[in-house]
N, C-alpha and C positions, 0 to 999 in steps of 0.2 A: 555333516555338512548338508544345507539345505540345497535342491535345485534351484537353480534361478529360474524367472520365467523369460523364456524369447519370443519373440513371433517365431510363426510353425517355416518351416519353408514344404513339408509334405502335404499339411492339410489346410490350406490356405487356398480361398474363394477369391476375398477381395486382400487384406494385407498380413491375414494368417494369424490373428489378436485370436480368435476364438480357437483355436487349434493351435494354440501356444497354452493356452488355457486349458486346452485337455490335454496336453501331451502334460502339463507340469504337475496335472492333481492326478492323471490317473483316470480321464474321462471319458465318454464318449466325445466324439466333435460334433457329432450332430443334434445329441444333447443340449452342448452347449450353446451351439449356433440356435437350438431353437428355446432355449432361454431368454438368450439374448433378444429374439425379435418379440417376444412374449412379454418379457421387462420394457423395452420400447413403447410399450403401448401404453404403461401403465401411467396414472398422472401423477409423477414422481419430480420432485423440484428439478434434477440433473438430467438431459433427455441424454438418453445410451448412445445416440449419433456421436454425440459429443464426448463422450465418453472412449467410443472408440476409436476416434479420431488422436482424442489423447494419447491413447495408448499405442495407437499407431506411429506416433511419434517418438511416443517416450523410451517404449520396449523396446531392446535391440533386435536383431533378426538372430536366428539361433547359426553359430559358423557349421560350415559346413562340414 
């Protein structure tokens, strides 16, 4: 069985999407945090803001 992914509730700045993101692959977080603002920049059709917003929504928060 696969892990799901949650937002983090330990490694969470702003709503814990990139620290949901490394706890589910096995990551750094601040790896991944700085991927993410690194991908932001780039001129990509989807901007990451929005991106994470989504997922801020979508992804449940991990229970307690």
């Amino acid at each position: 069985m696969t892990p799901r992914l949650y937002r983090s509730r330990r490694h969470r700045m702003i709503a814990g999407v990139c620290g949901g993101l490394a706890e589910r692959y096995d990551w750094d977080v601040s790896v991944v945090r700085l991927i993410f603002v690194l991908a932001s920049f780039l001129p990509i059709p989807t901007h990451m803001v929005l991106v994470y917003i989504i997922m801020w929504i979508v992804v449940p928060q991990a229970p307690e």
